[in-house]
C-alpha positions as CSV (number, residue, x, y, z in Angstrom):
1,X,96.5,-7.5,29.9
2,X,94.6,-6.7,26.7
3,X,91.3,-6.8,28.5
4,X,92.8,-4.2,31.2
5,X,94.1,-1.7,28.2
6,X,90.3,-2.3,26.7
7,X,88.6,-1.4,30.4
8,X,91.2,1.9,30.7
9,X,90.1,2.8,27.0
10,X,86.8,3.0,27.9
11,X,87.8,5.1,30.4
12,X,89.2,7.3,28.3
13,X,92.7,6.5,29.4
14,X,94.6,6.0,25.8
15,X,98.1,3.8,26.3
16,X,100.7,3.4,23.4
17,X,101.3,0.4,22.1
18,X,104.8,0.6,23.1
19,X,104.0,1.6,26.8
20,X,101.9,-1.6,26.9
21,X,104.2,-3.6,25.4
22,X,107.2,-2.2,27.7
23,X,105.3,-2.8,30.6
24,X,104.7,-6.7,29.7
25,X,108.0,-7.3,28.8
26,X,109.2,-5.8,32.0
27,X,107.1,-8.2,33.8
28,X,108.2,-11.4,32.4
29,X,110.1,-13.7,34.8
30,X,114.4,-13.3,34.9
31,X,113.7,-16.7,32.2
32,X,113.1,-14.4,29.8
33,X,115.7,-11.6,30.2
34,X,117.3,-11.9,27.1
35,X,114.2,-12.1,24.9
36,X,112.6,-9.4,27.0
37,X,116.1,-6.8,26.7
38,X,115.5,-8.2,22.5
39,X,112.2,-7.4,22.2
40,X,112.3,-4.4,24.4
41,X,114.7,-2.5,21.6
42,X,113.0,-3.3,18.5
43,X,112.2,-0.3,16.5
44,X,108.4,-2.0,15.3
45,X,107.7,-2.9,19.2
46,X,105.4,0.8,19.1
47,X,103.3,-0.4,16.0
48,X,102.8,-4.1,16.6
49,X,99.7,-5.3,18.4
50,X,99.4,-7.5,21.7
51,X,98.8,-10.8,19.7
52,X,102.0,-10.4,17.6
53,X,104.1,-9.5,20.0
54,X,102.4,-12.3,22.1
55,X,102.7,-15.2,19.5
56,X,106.2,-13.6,18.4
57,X,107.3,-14.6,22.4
58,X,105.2,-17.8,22.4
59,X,108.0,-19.0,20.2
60,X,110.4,-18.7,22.4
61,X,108.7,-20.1,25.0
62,X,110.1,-23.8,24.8
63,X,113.7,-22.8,24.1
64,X,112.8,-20.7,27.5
65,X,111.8,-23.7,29.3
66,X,114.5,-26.1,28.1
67,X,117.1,-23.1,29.3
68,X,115.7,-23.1,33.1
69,X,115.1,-26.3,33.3
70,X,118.8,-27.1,32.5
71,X,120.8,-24.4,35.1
72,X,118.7,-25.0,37.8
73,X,118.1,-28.5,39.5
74,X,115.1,-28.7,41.9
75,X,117.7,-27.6,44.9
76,X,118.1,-24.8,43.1
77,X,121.4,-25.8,42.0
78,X,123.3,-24.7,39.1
79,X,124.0,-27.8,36.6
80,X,126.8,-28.1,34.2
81,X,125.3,-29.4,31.3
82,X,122.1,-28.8,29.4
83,X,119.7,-31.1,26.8
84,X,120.6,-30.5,23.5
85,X,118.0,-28.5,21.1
């Protein structure tokens, strides 16, 4: 994504921070809904740049996994209880 916002800034197309930022967290996969609607309202999320708001989410990223892997079985069903942190 960073390498697209570089190629459109040599194009003279200028995107906010915030736009960009919007626009990745909008993308993320339903996993990460919460995080995403977090993140999305955060009065800094217009001044940070792509690598801190990407390592902030990379922190998340196993709490993430743990969370899908726990209500969904691989039939796609819903399971009643979940590893512990």
């Amino acid at each position: 994504l960073q390498n697209l916002v570089s190629q459109l800034e040599l194009l003279d197309e200028k995107l906010s921070h915030e736009y960009v930022h919007q626009k990745l967290l909008r993308s993320l996969s339903p996993e990460w809904n919460t995080h995403a609607v977090v993140w999305r309202n955060k009065a800094d999320l217009d001044t940070m740049n792509m690598d801190d708001l990407y390592n902030n989410l990379k922190v998340y990223e196993p709490e993430v996994k743990r969370m899908s892997s726990c209500h969904t079985s691989k039939w796609g069903l819903v399971r009643n209880t979940c590893p512990k942190a």
